[in-house]
C-alpha positions in Angstrom: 96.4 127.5 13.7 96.6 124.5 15.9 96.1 125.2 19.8 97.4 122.3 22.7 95.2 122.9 25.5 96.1 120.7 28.7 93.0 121.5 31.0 89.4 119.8 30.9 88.0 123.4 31.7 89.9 124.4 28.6 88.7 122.0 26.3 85.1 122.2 27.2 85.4 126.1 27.4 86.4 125.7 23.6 83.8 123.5 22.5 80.7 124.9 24.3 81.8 128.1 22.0 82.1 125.9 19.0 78.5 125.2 19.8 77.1 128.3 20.1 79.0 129.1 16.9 76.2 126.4 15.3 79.7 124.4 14.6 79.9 120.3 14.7 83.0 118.9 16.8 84.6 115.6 16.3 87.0 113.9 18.6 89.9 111.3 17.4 90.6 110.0 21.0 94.0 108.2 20.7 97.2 107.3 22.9 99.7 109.0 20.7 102.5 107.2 18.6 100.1 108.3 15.9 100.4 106.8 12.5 98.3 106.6 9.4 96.2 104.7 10.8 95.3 107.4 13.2 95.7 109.6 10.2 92.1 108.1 8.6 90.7 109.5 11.7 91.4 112.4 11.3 91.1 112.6 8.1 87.3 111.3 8.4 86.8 113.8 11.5 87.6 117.0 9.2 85.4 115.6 6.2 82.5 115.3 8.8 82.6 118.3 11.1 83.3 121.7 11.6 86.0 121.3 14.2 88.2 118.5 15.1 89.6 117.7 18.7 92.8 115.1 19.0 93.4 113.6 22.8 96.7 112.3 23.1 96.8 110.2 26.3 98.5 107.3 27.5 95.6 106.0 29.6 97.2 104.5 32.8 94.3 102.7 33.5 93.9 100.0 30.8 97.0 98.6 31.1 97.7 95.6 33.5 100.4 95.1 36.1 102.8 93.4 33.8 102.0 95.1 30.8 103.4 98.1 28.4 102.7 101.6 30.1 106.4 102.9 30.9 107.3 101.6 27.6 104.5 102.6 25.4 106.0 104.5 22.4 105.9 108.9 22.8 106.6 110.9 20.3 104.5 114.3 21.4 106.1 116.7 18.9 106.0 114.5 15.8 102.3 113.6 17.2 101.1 117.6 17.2 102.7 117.7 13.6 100.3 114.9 11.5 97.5 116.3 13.9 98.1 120.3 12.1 98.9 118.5 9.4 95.8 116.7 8.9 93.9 119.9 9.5 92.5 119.0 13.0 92.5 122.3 14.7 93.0 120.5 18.4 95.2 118.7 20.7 94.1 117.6 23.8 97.1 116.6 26.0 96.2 116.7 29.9 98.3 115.0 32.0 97.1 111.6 34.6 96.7 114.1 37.3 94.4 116.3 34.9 92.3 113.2 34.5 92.5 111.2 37.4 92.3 113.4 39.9 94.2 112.4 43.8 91.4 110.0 45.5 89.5 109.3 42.1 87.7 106.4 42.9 84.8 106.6 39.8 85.0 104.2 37.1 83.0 103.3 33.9 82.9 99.5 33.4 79.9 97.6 30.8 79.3 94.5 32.4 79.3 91.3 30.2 81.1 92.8 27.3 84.3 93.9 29.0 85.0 90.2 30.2 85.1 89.2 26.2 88.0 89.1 24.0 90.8 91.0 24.7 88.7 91.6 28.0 89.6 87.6 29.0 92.7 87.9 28.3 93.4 91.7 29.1 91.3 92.2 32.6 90.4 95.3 33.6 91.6 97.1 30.1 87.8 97.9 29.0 86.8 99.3 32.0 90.3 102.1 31.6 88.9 102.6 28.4 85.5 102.8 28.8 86.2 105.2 31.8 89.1 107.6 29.8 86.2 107.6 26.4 83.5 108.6 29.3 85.9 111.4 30.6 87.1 112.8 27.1 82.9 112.9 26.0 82.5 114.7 29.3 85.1 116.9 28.5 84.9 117.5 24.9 80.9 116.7 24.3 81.6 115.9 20.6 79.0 115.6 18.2 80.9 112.5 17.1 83.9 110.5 18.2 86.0 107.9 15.6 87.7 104.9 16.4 89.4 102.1 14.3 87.8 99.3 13.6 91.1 97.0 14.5 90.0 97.7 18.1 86.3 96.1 17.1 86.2 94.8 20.9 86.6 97.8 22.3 84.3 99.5 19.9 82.1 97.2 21.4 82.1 98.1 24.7 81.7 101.8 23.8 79.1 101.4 21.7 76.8 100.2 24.2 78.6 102.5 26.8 77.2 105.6 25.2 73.8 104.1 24.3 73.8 102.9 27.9 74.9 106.1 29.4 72.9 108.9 26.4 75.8 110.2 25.4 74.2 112.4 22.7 77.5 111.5 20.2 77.8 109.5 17.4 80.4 106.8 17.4 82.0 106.1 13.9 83.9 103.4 13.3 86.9 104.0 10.1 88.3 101.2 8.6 91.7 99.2 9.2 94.6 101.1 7.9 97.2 98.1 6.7 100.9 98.2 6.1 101.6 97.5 2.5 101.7 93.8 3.3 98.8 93.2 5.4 99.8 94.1 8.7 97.0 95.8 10.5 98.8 99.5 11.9 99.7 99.7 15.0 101.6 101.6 17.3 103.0 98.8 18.8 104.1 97.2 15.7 108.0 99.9 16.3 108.3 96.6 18.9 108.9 93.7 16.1 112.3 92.9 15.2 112.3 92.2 11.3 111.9 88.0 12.3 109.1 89.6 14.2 107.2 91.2 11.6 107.4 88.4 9.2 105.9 86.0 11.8 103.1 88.8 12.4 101.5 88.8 8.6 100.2 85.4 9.8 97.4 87.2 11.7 96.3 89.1 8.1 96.5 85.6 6.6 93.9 84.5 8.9 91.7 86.9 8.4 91.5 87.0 4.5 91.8 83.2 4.8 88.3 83.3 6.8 87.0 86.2 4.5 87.6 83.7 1.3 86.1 80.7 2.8 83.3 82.9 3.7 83.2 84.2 0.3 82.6 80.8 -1.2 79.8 80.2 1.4 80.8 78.2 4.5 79.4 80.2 7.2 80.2 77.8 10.4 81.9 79.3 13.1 84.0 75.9 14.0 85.1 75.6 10.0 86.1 78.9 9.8 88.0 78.9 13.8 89.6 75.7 12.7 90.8 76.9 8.9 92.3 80.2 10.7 94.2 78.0 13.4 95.8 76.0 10.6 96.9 79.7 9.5 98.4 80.0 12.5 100.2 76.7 13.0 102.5 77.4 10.0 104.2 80.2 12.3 104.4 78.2 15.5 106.3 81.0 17.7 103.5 83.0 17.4 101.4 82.4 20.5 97.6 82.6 19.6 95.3 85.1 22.5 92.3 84.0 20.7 90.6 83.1 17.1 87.0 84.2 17.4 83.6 84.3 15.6 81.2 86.8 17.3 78.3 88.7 17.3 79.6 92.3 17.0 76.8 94.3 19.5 77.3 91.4 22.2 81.3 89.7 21.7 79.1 86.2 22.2 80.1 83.4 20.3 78.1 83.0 16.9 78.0 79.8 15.5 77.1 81.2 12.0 78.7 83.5 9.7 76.1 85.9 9.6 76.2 89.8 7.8 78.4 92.5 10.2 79.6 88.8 12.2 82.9 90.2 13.9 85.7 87.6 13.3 88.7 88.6 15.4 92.0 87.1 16.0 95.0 87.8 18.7 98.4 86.7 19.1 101.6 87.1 21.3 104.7 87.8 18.6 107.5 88.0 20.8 106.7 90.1 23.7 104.2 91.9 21.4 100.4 91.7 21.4 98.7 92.2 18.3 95.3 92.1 16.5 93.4 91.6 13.6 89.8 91.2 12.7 86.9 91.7 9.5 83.8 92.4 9.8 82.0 89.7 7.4 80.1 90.5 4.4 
């Protein structure tokens, strides 16, 4: 049977017990509005460990002044249900106060990488994330934690965050989850209009654009920027964040197409941010 706990105490009461038990405990830290996408967490969590832990937290913290916090989509019930459905035993759901306690003035931030990608454009957003990851390890002190790798940025900065830090967990990274015509799943995508979600398959094109080309051996990082942008150009409402080539431990620039080079695209349909990225071969 699924339990909700809401409590930090809770949570790592339940784990450290776990432990003694000689059980493994993964943790599928997300922000709710959980789709299939989420659903290959999970699903990757309860192939690889004893015991599986969901968060479901909006994170105040990584979102900017102008951005989509009130709004962010909720659906808590429908949530717990893939969660027991997907046979994680687990929902974490504290609440801001729980988390951010009044006069918290402690934060997490990884210099140099959180300034990159969606860090430029987004500031502030990786050190909310780094510092609601660092919390939920605190709390849950998970063998292993999964992420996407749609958010291959922020799996950046975490990355080095728990190498940095010796957080003894093991970060997995699970593979894009697409929509049946490319679109890379996201919670955010309940925000496109139908106009909106045609215009938002260009970002796919882009990437398996630059994952051909790559394929027949260009490897230069301004080819494969500039063949991506002409992607782009054919939808010119969408508003392009950025179109990058990077090293995937550092978010610097690479100016070769090298094996595990991060290419990563972002663009404004709409009102809606969105991203996409590969990870070359």
């Amino acid at each position: 049977m699924m339990r909700i706990l809401h409590s930090v105490s809770d949570l790592r009461r339940l784990a450290r017990t776990h432990r003694r038990d000689g059980k493994t405990l993964g943790l599928v830290p997300t922000m709710g509005a959980l789709h299939a996408g989420h659903a290959s967490l999970i699903q990757a969590a309860v192939a690889s460990c004893d015991k599986v832990a969901v968060s479901i937290f909006v994170n105040p913290t990584q979102f900017g002044p102008n951005e989509d916090f009130s709004r962010y989509p909720r659906s808590f019930d429908a949530d717990c249900a893939l969660v027991s459905g997907e046979g994680a035993g687990v929902v974490f759901a504290p609440t801001v106060e729980e988390l951010y306690p009044e006069g918290a003035a402690s934060f997490v931030e990884v210099e140099g990488l959180s300034g990159r990608l969606d860090g430029a454009s987004r500031p502030g957003h990786f050190r909310g994330v780094a510092t609601v990851v660092a919390k939920l390890l605190l709390a849950a002190e998970p063998d292993r934690v999964f992420f996407g790798q749609k958010d291959a940025a922020q799996v950046a900065v975490l990355r080095r965050m728990v190498t940095d830090l010796r957080f003894p967990t093991e970060v997995v990274v699970c593979p894009i989850i697409r929509e049946p015509d490319g679109l890379a799943l996201s919670s955010r995508n309940i925000y496109l209009s139908p106009e909106e979600h045609r215009q938002a398959l260009v970002l796919s094109r882009a990437v398996r654009r630059v994952e051909a080309l790559v394929a027949k051996g260009q490897r230069t990082a301004s080819a494969l920027v500039s063949a991506a942008r002409r992607i782009f150009a054919a939808e010119p409402e969408v508003r392009i964040d950025y179109v990058e080539l990077v090293d995937w431990a550092t978010l610097e620039p690479a100016e070769t197409a090298l094996p595990g080079t991060l290419f990563a695209v972002a663009a404004w349909v709409g009102a809606t941010r969105l991203i996409d990225n590969t990870i070359l071969a």
